[in-house]
C-alpha positions in Angstrom: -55.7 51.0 21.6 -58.6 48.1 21.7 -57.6 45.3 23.9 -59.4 42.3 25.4 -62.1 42.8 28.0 -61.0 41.9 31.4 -60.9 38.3 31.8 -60.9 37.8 27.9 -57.6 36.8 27.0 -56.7 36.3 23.2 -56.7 32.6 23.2 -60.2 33.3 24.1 -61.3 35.3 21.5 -59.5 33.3 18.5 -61.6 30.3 19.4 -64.3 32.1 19.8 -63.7 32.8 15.6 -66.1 29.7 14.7 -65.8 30.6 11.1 -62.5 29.2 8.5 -62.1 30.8 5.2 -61.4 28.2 2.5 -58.6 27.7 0.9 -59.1 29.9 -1.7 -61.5 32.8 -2.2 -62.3 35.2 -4.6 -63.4 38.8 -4.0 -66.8 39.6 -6.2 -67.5 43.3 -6.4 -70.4 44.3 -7.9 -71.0 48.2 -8.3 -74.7 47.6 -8.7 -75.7 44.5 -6.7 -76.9 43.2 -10.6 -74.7 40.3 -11.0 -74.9 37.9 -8.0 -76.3 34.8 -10.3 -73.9 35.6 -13.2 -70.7 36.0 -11.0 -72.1 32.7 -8.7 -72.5 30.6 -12.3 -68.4 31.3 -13.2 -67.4 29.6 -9.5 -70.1 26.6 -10.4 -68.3 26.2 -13.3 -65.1 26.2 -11.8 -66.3 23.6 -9.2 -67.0 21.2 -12.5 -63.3 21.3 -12.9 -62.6 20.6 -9.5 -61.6 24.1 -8.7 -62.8 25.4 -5.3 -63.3 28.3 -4.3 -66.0 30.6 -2.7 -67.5 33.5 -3.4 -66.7 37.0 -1.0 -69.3 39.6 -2.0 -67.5 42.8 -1.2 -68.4 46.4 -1.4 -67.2 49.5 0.2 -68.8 52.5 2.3 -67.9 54.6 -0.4 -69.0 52.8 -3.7 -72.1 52.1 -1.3 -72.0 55.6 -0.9 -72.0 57.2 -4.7 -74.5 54.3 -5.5 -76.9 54.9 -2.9 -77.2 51.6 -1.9 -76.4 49.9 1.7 -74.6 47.3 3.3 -78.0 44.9 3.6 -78.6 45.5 -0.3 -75.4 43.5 -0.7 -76.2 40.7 1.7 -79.6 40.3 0.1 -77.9 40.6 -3.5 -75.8 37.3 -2.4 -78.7 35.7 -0.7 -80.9 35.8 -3.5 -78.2 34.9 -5.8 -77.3 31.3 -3.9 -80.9 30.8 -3.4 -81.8 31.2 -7.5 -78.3 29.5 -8.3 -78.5 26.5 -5.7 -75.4 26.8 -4.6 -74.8 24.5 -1.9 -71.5 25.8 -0.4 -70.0 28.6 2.0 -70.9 32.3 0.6 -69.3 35.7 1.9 -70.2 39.2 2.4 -67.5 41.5 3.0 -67.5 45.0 4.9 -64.7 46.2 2.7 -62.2 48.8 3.6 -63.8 49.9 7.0 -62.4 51.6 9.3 -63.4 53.2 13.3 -66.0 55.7 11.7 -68.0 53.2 9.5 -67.1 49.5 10.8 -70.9 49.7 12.8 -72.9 49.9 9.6 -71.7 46.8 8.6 -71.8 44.5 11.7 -75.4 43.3 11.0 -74.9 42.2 7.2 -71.7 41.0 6.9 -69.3 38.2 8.0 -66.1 38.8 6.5 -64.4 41.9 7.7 -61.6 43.9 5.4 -60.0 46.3 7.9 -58.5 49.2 6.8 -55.3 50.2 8.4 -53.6 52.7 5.7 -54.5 55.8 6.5 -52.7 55.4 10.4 -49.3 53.7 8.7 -46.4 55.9 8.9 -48.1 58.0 11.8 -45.4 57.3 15.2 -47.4 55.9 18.1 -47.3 58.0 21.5 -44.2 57.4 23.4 -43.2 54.4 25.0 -46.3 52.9 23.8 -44.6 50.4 21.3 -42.5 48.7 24.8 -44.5 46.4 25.0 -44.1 44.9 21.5 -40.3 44.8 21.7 -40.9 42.5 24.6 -43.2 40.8 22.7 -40.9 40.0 19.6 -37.7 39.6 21.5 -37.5 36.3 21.0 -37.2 36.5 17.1 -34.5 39.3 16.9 -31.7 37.5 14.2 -31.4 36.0 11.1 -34.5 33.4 11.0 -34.8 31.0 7.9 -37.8 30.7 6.0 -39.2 27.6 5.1 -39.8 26.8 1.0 -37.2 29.5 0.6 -33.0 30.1 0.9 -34.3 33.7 2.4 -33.3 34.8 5.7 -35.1 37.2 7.3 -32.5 39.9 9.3 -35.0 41.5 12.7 -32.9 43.2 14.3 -33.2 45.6 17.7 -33.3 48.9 15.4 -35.5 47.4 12.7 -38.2 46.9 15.3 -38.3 50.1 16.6 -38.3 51.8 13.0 -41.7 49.4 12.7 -43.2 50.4 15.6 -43.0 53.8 14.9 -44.3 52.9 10.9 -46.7 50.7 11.7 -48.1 50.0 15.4 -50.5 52.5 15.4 -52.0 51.1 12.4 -51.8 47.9 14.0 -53.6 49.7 16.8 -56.6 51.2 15.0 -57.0 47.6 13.6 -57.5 46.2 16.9 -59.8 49.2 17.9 -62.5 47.9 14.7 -61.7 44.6 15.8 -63.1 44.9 19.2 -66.0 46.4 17.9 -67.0 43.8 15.4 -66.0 40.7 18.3 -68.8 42.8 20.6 -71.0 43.3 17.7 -70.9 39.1 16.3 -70.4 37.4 19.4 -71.6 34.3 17.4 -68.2 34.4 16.2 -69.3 34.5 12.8 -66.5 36.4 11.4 -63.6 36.2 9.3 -61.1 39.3 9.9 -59.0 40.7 6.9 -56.4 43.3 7.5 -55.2 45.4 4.7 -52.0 47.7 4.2 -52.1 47.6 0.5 -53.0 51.0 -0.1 -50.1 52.3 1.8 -47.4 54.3 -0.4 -44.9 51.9 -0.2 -44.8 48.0 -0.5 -44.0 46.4 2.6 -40.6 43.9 2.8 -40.9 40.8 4.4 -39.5 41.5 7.6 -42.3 44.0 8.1 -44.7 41.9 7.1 -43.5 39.6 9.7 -43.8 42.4 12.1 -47.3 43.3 10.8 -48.2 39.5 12.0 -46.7 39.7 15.4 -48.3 42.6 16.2 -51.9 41.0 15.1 -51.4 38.2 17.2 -50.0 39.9 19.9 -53.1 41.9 19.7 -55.3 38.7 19.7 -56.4 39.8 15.9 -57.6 36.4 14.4 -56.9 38.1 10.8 -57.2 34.8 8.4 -56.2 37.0 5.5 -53.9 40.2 5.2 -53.6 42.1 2.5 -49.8 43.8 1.6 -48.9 46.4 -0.8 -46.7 44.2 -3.3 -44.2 45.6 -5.7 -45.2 47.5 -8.5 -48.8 49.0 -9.6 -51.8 47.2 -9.3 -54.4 49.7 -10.9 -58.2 49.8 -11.8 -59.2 47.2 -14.2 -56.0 46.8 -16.2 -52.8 44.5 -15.8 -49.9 44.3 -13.6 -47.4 46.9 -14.1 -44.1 46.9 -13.0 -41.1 44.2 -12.7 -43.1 40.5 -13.0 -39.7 38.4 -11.8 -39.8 41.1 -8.9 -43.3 40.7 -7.8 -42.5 36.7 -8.3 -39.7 37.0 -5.8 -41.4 39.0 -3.1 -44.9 37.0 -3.6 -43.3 33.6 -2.6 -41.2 35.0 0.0 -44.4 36.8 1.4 -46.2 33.4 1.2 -43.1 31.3 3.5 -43.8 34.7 5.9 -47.2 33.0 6.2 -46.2 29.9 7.1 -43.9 30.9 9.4 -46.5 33.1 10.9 -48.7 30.0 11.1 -46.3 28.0 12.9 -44.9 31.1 15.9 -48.1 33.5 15.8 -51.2 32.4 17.8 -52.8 32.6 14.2 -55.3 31.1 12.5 -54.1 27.9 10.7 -55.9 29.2 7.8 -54.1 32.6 7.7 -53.1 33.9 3.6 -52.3 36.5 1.3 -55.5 38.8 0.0 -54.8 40.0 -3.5 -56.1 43.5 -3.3 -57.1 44.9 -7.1 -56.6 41.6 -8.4 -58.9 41.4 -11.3 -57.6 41.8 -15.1 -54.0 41.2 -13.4 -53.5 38.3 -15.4 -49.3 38.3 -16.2 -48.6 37.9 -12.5 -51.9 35.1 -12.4 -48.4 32.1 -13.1 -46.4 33.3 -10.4 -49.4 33.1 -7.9 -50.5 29.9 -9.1 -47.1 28.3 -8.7 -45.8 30.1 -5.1 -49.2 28.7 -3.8 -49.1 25.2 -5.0 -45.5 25.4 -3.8 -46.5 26.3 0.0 -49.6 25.1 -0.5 -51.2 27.9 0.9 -54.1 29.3 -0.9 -55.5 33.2 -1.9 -58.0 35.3 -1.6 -58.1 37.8 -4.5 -60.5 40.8 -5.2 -61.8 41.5 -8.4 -63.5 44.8 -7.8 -65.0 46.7 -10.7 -65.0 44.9 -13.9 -68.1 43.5 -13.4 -69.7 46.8 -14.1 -67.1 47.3 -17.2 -68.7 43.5 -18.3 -72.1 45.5 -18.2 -71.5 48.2 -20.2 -69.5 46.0 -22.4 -72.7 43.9 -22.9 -75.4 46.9 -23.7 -72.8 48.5 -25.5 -72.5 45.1 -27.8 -76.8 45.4 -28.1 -76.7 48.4 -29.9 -79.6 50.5 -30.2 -80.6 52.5 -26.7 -77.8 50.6 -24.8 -74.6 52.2 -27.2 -76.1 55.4 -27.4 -76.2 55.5 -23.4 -72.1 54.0 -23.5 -71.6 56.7 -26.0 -73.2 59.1 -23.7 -71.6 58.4 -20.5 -67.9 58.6 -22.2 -68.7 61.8 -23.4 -69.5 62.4 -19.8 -67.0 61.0 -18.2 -64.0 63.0 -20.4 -66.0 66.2 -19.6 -65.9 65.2 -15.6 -62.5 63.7 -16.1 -61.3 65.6 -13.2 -63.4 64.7 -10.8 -63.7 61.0 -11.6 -59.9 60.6 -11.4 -59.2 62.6 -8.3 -60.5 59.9 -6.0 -58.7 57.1 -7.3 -55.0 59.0 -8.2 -52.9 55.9 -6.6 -54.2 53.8 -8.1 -55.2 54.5 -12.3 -52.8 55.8 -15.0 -54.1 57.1 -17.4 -52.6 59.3 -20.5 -55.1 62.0 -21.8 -53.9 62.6 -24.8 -54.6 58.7 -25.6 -58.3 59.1 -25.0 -60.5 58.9 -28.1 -62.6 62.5 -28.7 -66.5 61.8 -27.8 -66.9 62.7 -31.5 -64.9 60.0 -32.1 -66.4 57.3 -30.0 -69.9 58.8 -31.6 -68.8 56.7 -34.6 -68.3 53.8 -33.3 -70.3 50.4 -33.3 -71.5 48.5 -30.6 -68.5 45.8 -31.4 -66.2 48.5 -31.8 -66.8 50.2 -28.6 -66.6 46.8 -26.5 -63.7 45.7 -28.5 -61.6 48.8 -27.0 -62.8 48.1 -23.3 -62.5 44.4 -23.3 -59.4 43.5 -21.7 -58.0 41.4 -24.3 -54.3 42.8 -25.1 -53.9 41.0 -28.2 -56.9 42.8 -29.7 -56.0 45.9 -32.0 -58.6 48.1 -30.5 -57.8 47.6 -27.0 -56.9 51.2 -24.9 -56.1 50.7 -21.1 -56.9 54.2 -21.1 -60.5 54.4 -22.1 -60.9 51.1 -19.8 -59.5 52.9 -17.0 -61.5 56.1 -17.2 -64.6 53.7 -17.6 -64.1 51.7 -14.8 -64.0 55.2 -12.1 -67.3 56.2 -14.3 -69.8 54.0 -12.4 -71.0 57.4 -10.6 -72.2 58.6 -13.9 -74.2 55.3 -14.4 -75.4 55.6 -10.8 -76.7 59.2 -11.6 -79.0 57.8 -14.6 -79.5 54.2 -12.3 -83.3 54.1 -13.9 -82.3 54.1 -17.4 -79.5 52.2 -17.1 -80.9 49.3 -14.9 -83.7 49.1 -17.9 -81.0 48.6 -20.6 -79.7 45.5 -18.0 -82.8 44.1 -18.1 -83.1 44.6 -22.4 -79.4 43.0 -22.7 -79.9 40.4 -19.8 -78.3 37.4 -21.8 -75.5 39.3 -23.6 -74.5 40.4 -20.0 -74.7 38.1 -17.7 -72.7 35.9 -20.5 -70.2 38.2 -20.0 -69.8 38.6 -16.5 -69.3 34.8 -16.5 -66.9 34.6 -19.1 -64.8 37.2 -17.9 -64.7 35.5 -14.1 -64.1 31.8 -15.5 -62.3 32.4 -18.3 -59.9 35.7 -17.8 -59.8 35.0 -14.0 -60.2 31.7 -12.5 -58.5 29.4 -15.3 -55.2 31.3 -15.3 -54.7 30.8 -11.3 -55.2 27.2 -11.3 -54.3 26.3 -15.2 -51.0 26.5 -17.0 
């Protein structure tokens, strides 16, 4: 495992983190690198309503990968979008879900770091390795109150050891890309996210406790982490599972924070990352309250539906731009098997509830973005063709000259909706009633 050079010592390397993520932050992934200005122009509205937040530009190796695009492409997407846009305050680019093997491709581009730890959960460290951590959280073995909450968090001798051998190694690896990115921006100009939310299993609240010892013990200056919370957060469509559940475990989550803030060499702006966030707009109350409660803010990503938003908006146009969403869904049930197989965990989606391409070859433009819109009280709504869409983008990659032309045909009609989905479908629910 990564630990501080000789002569480092943590306190050293978490003032050496120059950068503090605001308050609140919202995750703005864009498949193409098409919609920087659009998605900017939802936040400046937002800001005319005295909501805050700034914009994370976050893309993975993999959809960087399938798209054929790199890690610079999005720092220049955001650039020239907060250049055109004038927007005058802090901007993000996030290396999302990295891990050991490609943590270096993004050390030049980005400043906002989402570390990757699920793959090592679960996976027992070598023996006696996880000593040292018992030491370490000695001190908080018993029943400790949480503030905000009547919860009492139960750590117990046993319960630590059953987390070391769940989780320290993931806690490990973390430190290991860690290390790398503090040699790589010795500016300090780095903010460090730590995700577990693709694990199998959400994590309680003593573990997450855990999870926030062993990043500080590790001198980890992790400003946001990023659980796996009760029930399904999948691809482009809303929350599914127990809501009063999620409600319950969400605040409790959010007085683990505080308490983290207050014990754990942390930083003071340390808070919950919403992983999969967009288009989960039931649970979008219970956020909104737990945080004003606290008064600790969120960072939520909203992945994906930006490139739904586009091929909502050429679909709408008609013409060339519905014959190519036409196209692509008859594609995409042919290579249904494929397209799925990557994102299993975290899409459900019935077959037999998928229109026929002969079927959607009838539609109209309206009708076709009518059933991919994520509007629940419309009649042609289907989760499922929005689901399959939304792990199409490869398809859309694959004919990227054709379809970038039919952006630039339907440039109003999509860039109104990328906005309107952001402002209105995202950003007023988590800070309106």
């Amino acid at each position: 495992m990564w630990s501080p050079a000789p002569g480092i010592s943590v306190a050293t390397l978490q003032r050496k983190t120059h950068m503090k993520l605001e308050k609140y932050s919202l995750g703005i992934g864009d498949r193409f690198g098409r919609e920087g200005k659009a998605q900017l122009a939802a936040l400046e509205m937002a800001r005319k309503t005295g909501i805050e937040l700034v914009p994370v530009w976050n893309k993975s190796h993999r959809e960087h990968s399938i798209i054929g695009t790199s890690p610079d492409d999005t720092r220049r997407e955001a650039d020239d979008a907060v250049r055109e846009n004038g927007w005058k305050h802090s901007y993000y680019v996030d290396a999302d879900h990295i891990g050991p093997q490609s943590v270096d491709l993004f050390l030049a581009s980005s400043d906002f770091f989402t570390i990757d730890v699920a793959d090592w959960i679960g996976i027992p460290p070598a023996a006696n390795e996880g000593e040292e951590f018992v030491r370490w959280v000695h001190p908080y073995l018993g029943s400790i109150p949480l503030p905000g909450t009547s919860t009492r968090l139960v750590v117990s001798d046993e319960s630590v050891r059953a987390f070391v051998s769940k989780y320290l190694l993931a806690i490990g690896k973390a430190s290991e890309v860690f290390g790398r990115i503090a040699k790589g921006k010795l500016d300090g100009k780095r903010i460090i996210e730590v995700s577990f939310d693709e694990a199998e299993i959400d994590q309680t609240p003593e573990e997450l406790l855990l999870i926030l010892a062993g990043l500080a013990q590790k001198g980890i200056p992790a400003q946001t982490v990023a659980p796996k919370f009760t029930g399904q957060f999948l691809k482009g469509v809303d929350y599914r599972g127990d809501i009063e559940a999620f409600s319950r475990q969400f605040d409790v989550d959010l007085a683990v924070i505080r308490f983290a803030r207050e014990h754990f060499e942390l930083p003071s702006t340390l808070k919950l990352s919403i992983h999969s966030g967009s288009d989960k707009f039931s649970i979008y109350p219970s956020v909104r309250r737990s945080v004003q409660k606290h008064d600790i803010g969120f960072h939520l990503k909203t992945s994906g539906t930006t490139w739904l938003e586009e091929l909502i908006g050429i679909a709408e146009g008609g013409g060339d731009g519905l014959t190519f969403a036409k196209k692509l869904y008859a594609d995409a049930l042919r290579s249904y098997d494929a397209l799925v197989k990557p994102y299993l965990t975290v899409v459900d989606i019935t077959p037999s509830r998928l229109p026929s391409a002969e079927t959607v070859n009838g539609w109209t433009g309206g009708e076709f973005a009518a059933t991919v819109r994520n509007d629940v009280s419309a009649p042609r709504f289907n989760p499922d063709v929005r689901q399959l869409l939304h792990v199409s983008y490869k398809i859309a990659a694959e004919r990227q000259a054709e379809f970038f032309q039919l952006l630039t045909e339907n440039r109003a009609s999509v860039e109104h909706h990328v906005t309107e989905n952001l402002y209105r479908r995202h950003i007023l629910p988590l800070f309106q009633e």
